[in-house]
N, C-alpha and C positions, 0 to 999 in steps of 0.2 A: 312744413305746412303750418299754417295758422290754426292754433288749437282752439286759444280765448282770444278775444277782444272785447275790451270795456270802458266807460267810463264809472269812476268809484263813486259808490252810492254812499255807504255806510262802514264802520267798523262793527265786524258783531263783535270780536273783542280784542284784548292785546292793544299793545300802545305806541305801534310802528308809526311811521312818517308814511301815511297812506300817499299814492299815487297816484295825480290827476285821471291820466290814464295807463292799462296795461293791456300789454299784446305780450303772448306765450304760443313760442314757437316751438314746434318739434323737427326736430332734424333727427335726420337718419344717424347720424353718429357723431361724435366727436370732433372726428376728423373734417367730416362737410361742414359743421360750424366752423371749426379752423380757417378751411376753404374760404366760405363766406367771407370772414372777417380780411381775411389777408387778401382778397386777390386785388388786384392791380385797378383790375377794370371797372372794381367798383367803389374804388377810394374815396371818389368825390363824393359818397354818398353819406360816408358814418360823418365829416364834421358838420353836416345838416340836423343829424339825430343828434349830439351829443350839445352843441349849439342851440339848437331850436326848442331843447328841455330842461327839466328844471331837475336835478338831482339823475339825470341818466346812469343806468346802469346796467349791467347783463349777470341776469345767475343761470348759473348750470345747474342741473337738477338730474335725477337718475330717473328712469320711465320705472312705473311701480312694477312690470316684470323682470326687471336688471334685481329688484329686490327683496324679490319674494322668497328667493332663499333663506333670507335673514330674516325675514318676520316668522316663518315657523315656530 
């Protein structure tokens, strides 16, 4: 599911190479990303994204209840 979608406004701070735009996805697991990326039927589809952008990339992230054990 589509978490965010944006176009970048501003930096409030830090000195990264901001992102024309950003879309953050949540997926069920690991493994469905995997899915996604690899299946067959939707190959034609990543060198559109990866083409059509300017610095494309994909991070993996942990959902903040995967790591609430570790901030106690």
């Amino acid at each position: 599911r589509v978490v965010a979608l944006g176009k970048f406004r501003e930096s409030a701070t830090g000195s990264i190479e901001p992102r024309t735009v950003m879309i953050i996805v949540e997926w069920a697991s690991k493994e469905a990303f995997d899915h996604y990326r690899d299946d067959p039927a939707l190959a034609d589809l990543h060198p559109h994204r990866v083409n059509g952008t300017k610095n494309y990339i994909w991070h993996l992230f942990d959902k903040l209840e995967d790591l609430r054990p570790i901030l106690k």
